[in-house]
C-alpha positions as CSV (number, residue, x, y, z in Angstrom):
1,X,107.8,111.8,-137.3
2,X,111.7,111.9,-137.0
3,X,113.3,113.0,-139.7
4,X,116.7,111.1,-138.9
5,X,114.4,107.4,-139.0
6,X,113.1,108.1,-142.9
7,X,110.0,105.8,-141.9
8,X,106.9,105.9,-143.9
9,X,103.9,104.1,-143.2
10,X,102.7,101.2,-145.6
11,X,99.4,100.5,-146.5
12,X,98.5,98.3,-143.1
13,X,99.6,101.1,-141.2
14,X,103.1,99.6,-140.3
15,X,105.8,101.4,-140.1
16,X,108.3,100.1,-142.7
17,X,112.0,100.7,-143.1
18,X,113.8,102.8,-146.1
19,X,117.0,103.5,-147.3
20,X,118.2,106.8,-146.2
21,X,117.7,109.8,-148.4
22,X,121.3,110.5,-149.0
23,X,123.9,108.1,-148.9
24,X,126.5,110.0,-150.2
25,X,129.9,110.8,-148.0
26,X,129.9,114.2,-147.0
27,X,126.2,114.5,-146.8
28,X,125.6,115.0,-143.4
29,X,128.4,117.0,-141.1
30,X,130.0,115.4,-138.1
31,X,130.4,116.8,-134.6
32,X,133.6,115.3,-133.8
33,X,133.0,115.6,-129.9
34,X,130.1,113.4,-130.1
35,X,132.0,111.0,-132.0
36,X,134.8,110.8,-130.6
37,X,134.3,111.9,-126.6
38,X,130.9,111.1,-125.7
39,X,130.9,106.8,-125.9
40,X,128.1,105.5,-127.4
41,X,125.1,105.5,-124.8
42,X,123.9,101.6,-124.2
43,X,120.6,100.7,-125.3
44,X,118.4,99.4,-123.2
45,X,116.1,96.2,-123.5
46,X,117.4,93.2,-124.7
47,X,121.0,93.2,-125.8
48,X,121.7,93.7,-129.3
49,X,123.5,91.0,-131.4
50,X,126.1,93.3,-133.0
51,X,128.3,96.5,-132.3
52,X,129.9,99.7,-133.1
53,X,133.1,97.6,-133.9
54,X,131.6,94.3,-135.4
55,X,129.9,97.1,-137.8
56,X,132.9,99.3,-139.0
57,X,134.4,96.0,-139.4
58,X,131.6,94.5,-141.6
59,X,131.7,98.2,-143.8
60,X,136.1,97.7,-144.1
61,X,135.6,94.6,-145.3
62,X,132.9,95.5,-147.8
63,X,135.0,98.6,-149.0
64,X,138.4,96.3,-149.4
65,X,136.8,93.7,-151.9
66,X,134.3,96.0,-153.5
67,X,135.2,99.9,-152.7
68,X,133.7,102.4,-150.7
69,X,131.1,103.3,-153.0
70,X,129.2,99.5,-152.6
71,X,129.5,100.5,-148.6
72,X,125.8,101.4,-147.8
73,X,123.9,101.9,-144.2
74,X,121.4,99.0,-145.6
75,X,124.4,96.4,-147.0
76,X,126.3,96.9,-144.0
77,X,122.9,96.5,-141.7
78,X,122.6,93.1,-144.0
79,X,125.7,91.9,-143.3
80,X,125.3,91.9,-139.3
81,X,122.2,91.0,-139.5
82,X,120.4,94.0,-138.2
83,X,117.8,96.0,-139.4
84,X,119.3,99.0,-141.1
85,X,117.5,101.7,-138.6
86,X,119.1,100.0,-135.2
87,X,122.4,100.9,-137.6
88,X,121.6,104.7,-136.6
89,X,122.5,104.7,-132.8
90,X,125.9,104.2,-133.7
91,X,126.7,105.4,-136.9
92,X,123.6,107.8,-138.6
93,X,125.1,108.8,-142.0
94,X,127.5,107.7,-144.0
95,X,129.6,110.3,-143.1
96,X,129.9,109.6,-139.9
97,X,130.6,105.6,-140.8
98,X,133.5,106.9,-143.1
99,X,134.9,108.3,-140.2
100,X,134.8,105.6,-138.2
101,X,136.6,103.3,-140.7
102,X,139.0,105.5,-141.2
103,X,140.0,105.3,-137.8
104,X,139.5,101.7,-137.3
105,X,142.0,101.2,-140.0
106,X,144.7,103.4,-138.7
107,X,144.8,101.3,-135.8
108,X,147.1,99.3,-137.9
109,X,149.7,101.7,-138.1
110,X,151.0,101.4,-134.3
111,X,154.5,101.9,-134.6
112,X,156.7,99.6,-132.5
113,X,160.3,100.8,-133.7
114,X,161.6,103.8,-132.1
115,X,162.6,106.5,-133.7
116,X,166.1,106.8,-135.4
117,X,166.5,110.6,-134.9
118,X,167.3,110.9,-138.5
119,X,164.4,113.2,-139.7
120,X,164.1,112.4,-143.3
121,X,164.7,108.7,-142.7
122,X,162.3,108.5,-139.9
123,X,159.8,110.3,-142.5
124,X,160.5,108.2,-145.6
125,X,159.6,105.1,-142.8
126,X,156.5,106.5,-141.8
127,X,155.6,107.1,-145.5
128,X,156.3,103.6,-146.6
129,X,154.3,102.3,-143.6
130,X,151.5,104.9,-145.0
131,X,151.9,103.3,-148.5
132,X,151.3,99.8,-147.9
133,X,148.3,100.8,-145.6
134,X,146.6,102.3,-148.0
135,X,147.4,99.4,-150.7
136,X,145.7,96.8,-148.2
137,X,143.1,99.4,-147.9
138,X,142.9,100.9,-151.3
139,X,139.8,103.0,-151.0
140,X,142.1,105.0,-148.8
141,X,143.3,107.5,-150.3
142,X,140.1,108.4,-151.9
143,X,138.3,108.4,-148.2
144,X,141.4,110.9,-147.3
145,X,141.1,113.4,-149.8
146,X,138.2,115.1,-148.5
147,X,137.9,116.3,-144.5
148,X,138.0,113.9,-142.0
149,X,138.2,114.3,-138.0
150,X,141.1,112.4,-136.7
151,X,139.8,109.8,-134.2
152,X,141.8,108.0,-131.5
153,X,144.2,106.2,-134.0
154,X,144.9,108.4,-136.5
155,X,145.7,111.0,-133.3
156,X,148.0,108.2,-132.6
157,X,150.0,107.8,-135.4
158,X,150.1,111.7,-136.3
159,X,152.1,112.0,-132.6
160,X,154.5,109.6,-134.3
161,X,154.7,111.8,-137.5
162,X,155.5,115.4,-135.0
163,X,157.6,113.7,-132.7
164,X,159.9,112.6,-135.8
165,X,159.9,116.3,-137.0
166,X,160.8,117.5,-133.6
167,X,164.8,117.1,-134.6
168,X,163.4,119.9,-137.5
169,X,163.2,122.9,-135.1
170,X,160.1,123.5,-137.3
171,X,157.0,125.2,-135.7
172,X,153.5,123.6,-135.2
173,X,151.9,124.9,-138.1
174,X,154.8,123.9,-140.2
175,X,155.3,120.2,-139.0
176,X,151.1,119.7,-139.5
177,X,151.4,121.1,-143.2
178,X,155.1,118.9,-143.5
179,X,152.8,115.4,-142.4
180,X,149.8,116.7,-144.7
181,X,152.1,116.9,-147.6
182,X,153.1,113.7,-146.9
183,X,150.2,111.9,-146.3
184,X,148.7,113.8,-149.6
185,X,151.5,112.3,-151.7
186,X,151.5,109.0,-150.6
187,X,147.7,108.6,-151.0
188,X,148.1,110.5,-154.8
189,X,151.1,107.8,-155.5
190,X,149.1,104.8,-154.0
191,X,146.0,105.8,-156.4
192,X,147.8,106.2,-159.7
193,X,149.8,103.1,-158.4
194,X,146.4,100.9,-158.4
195,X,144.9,102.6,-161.5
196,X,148.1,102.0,-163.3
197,X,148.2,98.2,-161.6
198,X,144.9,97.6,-163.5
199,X,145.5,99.0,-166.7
200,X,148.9,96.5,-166.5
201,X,146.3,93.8,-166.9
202,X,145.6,94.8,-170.4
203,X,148.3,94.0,-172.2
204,X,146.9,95.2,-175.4
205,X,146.1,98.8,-174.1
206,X,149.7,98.7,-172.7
207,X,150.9,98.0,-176.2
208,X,148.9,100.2,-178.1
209,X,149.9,103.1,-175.6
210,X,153.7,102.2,-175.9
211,X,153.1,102.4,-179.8
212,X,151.3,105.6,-179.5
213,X,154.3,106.9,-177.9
214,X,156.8,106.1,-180.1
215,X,155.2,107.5,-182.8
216,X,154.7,111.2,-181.0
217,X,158.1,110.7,-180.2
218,X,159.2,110.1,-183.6
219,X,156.9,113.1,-185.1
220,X,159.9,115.6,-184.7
221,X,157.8,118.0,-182.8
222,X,158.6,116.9,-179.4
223,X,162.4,116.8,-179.0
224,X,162.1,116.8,-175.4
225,X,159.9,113.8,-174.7
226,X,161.7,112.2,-177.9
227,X,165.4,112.9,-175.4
228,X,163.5,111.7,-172.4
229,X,162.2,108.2,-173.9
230,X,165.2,107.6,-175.5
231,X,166.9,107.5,-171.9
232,X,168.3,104.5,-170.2
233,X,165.3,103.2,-168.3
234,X,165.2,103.0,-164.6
235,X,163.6,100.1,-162.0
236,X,159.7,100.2,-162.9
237,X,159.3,97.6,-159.6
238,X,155.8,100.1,-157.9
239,X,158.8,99.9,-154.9
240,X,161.5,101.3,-156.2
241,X,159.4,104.0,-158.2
242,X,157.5,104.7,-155.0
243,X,161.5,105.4,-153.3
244,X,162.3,107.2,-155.6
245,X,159.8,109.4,-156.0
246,X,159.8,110.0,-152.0
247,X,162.7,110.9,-151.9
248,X,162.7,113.7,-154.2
249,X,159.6,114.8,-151.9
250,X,161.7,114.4,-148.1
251,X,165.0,115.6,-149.3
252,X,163.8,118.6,-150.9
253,X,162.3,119.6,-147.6
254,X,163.4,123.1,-146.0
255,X,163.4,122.6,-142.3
256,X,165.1,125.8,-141.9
């Protein structure tokens, strides 16, 4: 019986549906030719009610109100009103849907401005544009930490990202690792920016920590950090902290 269906038999004899035996991103491997060059082959018979794109949608939508851990083949199979084993033909793990939504989401980033020719400010644009894609998105950055195969769109907007290094004189290898320490810092700032955007909403633990630091600051065993919170304080706006902290990142760039 094929492996990839997961069907057992019930006791009529019916075949019955299950939930995959792994749901888990990163449990199956993805052949990014077959995802990305071969299009999906039609199915013959009677045509079905959803697709490929009214599915990733359906999974985004799930993963922005509830994160990408409530995103499973069965919910998503629910939601377009499918039973979760047609769900295979066009996505077959988890995996492979992860991939897909990824790139269905960077399809937002198309870039209409051209670019200024400044490097740095052309970067510090593409990473505020990176930012608040992964804030309307925020299981994001999570998705990107691990490997992904960059589909169609994200292919897209990383031609943006080279062809703003290009005034750099910097070689291949260098401009991918200059846009992958990029993308990595924005997606590290965008997650501390939501964890810290939560804790905000309890303002007792915000008071208690403010407290707790005061005190080690007073303790006369940390002059530093006693130096450093005595300081005049800077904009806390997520904005202006974001700028500021991307701009130590771009203008400490070598491009030499």
């Amino acid at each position: 019986m094929d492996d990839l269906r997961r069907s057992r038999l019930n006791n009529t004899g019916k075949e019955r549906e299950t939930v995959p035996h792994d749901e888990r991103p990163g449990a199956a491997g993805v052949d990014p030719e077959q995802l990305w060059l071969r299009p999906t082959e039609p199915r013959r018979g009677r045509r079905p009610s959803f697709s490929r794109e009214g599915i990733i949608a359906a999974a985004v939508t799930m993963a922005d109100a509830e994160g990408i851990e409530a995103v499973t083949m069965r919910r998503v199979a629910a939601q377009v009103g499918a039973g979760v084993m047609s769900l295979y033909s066009y996505a077959p793990d988890k995996e492979t849907l992860l991939e897909l939504m990824v790139d269905h989401v960077s399809g937002e980033l198309t870039v209409t401005d051209p670019l200024g020719g400044d490097w740095r400010t052309d970067l510090k644009t593409i990473a505020h544009l990176q930012r608040a894609h992964m804030l309307r998105h925020p299981w994001l950055p999570a998705a990107l930490s691990t490997r992904r195969v960059p589909g169609p769109n994200t292919l897209a907007f990383l031609e943006h990202a080279l062809a703003a290094l290009r005034p750099t004189g910097l070689d291949g290898a260098a401009k991918l690792e200059v846009f992958a320490q990029l993308t990595a810092f924005v997606a590290g700032h965008v997650a501390h920016e939501i964890t810290q955007t939560e804790a905000a909403r309890s303002p007792d633990r915000v008071a208690a920590e403010a407290r707790y630091l005061a005190a080690v600051a007073a303790d006369g065993r940390h002059p530093e950090l006693a130096e450093v919170l005595s300081a005049p304080g800077r904009p806390l706006t997520a904005e202006a902290t974001f700028a500021r902290f991307l701009g130590r990142l771009i203008d400490g760039l070598d491009a030499d």
